[in-house]
KEMARDO-687196 format. One line per 2 residues: number of its first residue (from 1); their letters; for each residue x, y, z of C-alpha. Coordinates in pm, 1 decimal, padded with zeros to 6 digits. Layout:
REM KEMARDO-687196
NUM> A> X:Y:Z  ...
END
This chain:
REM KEMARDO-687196
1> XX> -05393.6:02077.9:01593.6  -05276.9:01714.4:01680.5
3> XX> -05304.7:01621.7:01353.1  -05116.2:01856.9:01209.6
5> XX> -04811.2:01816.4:01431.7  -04797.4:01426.4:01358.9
7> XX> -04806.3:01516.5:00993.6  -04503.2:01760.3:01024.5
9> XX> -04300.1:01491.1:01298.5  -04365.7:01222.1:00956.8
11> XX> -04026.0:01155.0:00728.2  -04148.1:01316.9:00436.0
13> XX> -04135.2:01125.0:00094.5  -04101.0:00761.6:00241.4
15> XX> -03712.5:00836.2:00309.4  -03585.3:00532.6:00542.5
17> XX> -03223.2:00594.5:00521.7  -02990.0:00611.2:00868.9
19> XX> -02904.2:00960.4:00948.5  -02578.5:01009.8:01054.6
21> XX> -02292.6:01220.9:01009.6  -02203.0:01277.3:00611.4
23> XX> -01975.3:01085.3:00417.2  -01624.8:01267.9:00399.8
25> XX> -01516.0:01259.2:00004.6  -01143.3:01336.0:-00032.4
27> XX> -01044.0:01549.4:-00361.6  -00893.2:01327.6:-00615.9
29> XX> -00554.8:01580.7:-00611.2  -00507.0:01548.9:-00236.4
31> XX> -00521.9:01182.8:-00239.2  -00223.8:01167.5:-00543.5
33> XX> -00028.0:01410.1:-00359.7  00002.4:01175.2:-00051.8
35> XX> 00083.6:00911.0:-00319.3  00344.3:01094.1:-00461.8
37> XX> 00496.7:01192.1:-00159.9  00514.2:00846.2:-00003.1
39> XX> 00636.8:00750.5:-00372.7  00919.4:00992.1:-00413.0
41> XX> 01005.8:00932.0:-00006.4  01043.6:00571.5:-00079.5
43> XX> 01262.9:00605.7:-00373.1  01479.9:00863.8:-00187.2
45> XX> 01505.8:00591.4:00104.4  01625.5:00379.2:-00186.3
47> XX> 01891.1:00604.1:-00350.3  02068.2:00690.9:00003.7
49> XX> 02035.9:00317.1:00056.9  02239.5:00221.2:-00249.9
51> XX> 02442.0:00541.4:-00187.3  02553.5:00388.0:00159.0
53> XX> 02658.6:00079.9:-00017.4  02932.7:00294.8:-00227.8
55> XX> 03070.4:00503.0:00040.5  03444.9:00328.0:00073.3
57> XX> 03478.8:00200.1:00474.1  03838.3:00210.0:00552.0
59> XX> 03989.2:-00068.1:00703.1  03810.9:-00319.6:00963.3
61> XX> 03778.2:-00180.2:01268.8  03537.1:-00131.7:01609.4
63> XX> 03409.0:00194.7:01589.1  03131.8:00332.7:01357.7
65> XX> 03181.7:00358.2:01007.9  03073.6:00637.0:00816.8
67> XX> 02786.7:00406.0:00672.1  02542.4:00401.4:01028.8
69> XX> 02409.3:00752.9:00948.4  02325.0:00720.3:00553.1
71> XX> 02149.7:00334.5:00691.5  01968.2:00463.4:00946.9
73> XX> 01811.4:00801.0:00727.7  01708.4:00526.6:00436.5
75> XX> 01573.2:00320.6:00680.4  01338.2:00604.6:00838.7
77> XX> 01268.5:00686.1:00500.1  01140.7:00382.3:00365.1
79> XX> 00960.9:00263.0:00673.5  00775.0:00573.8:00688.2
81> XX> 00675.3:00602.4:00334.3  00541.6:00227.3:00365.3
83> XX> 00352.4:00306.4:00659.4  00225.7:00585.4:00458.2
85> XX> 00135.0:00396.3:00153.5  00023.3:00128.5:00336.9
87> XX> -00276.4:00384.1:00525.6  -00340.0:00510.6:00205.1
89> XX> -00461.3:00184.0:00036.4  -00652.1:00109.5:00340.4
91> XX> -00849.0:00445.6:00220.3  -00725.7:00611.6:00540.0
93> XX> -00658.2:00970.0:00442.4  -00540.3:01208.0:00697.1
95> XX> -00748.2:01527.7:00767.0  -00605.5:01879.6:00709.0
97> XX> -00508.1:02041.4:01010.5  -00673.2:02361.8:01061.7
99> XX> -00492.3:02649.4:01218.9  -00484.8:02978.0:01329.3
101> XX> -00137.6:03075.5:01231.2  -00205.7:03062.8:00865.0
103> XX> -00258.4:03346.2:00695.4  -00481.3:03211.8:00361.3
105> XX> -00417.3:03533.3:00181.0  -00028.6:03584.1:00261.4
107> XX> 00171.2:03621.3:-00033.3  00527.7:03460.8:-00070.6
109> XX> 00818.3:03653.3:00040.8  01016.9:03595.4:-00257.2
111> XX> 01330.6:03870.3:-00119.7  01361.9:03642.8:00249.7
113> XX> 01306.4:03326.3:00008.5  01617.2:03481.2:-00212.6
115> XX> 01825.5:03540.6:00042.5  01764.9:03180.5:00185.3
117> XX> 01892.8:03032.9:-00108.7  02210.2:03277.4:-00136.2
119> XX> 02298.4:03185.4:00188.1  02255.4:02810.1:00106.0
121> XX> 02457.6:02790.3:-00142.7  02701.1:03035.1:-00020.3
123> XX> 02786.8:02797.3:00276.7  02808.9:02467.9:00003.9
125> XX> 03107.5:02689.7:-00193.9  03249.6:02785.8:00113.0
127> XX> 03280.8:02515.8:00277.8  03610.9:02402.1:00097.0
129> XX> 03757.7:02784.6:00130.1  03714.1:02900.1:00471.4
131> XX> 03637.5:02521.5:00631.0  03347.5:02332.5:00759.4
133> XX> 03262.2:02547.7:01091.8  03323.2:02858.0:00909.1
135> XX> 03084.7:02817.2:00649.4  02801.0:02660.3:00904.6
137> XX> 02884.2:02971.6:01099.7  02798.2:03177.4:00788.7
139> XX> 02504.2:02982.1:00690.9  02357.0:03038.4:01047.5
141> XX> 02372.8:03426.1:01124.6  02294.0:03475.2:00755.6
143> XX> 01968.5:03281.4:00783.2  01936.9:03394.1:01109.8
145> XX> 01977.9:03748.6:00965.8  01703.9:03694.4:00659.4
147> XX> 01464.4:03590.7:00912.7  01429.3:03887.2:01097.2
149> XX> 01640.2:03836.0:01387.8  01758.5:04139.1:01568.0
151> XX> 02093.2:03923.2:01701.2  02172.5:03743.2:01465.4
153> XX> 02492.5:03758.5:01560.0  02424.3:03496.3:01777.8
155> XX> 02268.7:03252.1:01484.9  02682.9:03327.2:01426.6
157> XX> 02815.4:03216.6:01719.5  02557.4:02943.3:01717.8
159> XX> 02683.0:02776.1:01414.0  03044.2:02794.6:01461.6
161> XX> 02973.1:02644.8:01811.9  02791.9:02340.3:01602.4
163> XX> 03050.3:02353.5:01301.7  03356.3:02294.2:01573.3
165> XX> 03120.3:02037.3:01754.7  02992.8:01841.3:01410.8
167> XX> 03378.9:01897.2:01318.7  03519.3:01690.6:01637.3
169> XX> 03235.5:01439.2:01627.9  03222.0:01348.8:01312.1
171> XX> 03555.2:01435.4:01172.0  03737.9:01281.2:01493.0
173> XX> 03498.2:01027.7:01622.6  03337.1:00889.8:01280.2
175> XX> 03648.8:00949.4:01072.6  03517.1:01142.8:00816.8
177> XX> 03664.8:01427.5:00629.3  03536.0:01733.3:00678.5
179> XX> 03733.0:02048.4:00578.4  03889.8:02256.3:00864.3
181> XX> 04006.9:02586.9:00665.4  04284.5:02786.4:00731.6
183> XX> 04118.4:02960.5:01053.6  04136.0:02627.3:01228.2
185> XX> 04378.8:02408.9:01058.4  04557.3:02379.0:01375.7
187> XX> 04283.4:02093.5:01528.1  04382.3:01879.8:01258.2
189> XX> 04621.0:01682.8:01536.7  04361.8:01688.7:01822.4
191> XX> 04087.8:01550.6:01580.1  04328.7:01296.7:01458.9
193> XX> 04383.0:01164.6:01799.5  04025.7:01103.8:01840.2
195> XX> 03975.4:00840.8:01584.7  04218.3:00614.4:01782.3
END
C-alpha cells in the first residue's frame, strides 16, 4: 500500500509549474470603458478649462472672481482622469465591487426615471420665471417626491433653504447673477451690499 500512495502524492505528467493563485484576465470591453471614461473626463476637464478662460471678470478687485469654481472643477477633472489613465497603462485595473444591494435582475424604472428628467428640466426653464431659489425649491420636493418620499415637502423646504443660501453666497459674495424672481426680488439690495 506504500507504493501506491507515493504514486498518487507524484505530479502527474512531469508538470513543474509554480502553483499559485490564477492569473486574473480583464475583458477587453471593461478595460476600454475605463479608457473612455478617463478620456471623455479629461476632455471635459479641458472644455470647463477653456470655458473659465471666457467667463468676463469684472473689474480688478480682492475678492473671488467667478473663475475659482470653473478652475478648481477642471482641475479635479483632469488630475483625476490622469491618475486614472496613468493606472491603466501600468495594467492596473480596478476590481468590480461586489455587493449586496444590487439587484442583478431589477429592471429600470423608466416612470421615476421620467419624472427625474421632467423635473430637471422643469427647474432649468424656471429658473428665469419664478427665480433661482424657487426653481431649486421645485427641483428638490419634486425629486424628492419621484423618489418615494412620504415628506417631500420637506425636499421643498430643503431647496428653497439652499436656493436663498446659494443665492446670498454666490450672488452676493461671488458677484454672480443669479435670478431672484418676483417672490424675492426684494433681496436684490441686501445681496448687493454683500459684494462690497
Amino acid at each position: 500500500m506504500s507504493g501506491e500512495s507515493s504514486v498518487r502524492d507524484a505530479p502527474s505528467g512531469g508538470d513543474t509549474t509554480p502553483s499559485g493563485p490564477p492569473a486574473v484576465t480583464e475583458p477587453l470591453g471593461r478595460k476600454i470603458g475605463e479608457f473612455i471614461f478617463a478620456g471623455l473626463s479629461l476632455a471635459l476637464g479641458i472644455f470647463v478649462l477653456v470655458g473659465a478662460f471666457a467667463i468676463r471678470v469684472p473689474g480688478a478687485g480682492t475678492q473671488v472672481g467667478p473663475r475659482v469654481f470653473p478652475f478648481l472643477v477642471s482641475a479635479i477633472l483632469i488630475a483625476s482622469a490622469v491618475m486614472v489613465l496613468v493606472e491603466l497603462f501600468r495594467g492596473t485595473v480596478v476590481e468590480e465591487e461586489g455587493s449586496e444591494d444590487i439587484e442583478v435582475g431589477a429592471k429600470t424604472d423608466w416612470v421615476t426615471l421620467l419624472k427625474l428628467v421632467v423635473f430637471v428640466i422643469a427647474h432649468l426653464v424656471l429658473i428665469d420665471i419664478l427665480g433661482w431659489a424657487i426653481a431649486a425649491a421645485i427641483l428638490f420636493g419634486g425629486v424628492a417626491w419621484s423618489l418615494g418620499a412620504k415628506r417631500w415637502w420637506v425636499g421643498l423646504l430643503i431647496g428653497l433653504g439652499l436656493g436663498l443660501l446659494v443665492q446670498i453666497v454666490f450672488g452676493g459674495f461671488l458677484g454672480l447673477s443669479l435670478p431672484l424672481g418676483p417672490v424675492f426680488g426684494w433681496l436684490a439690495p441686501f445681496i448687493s451690499s454683500l459684494g462690497g
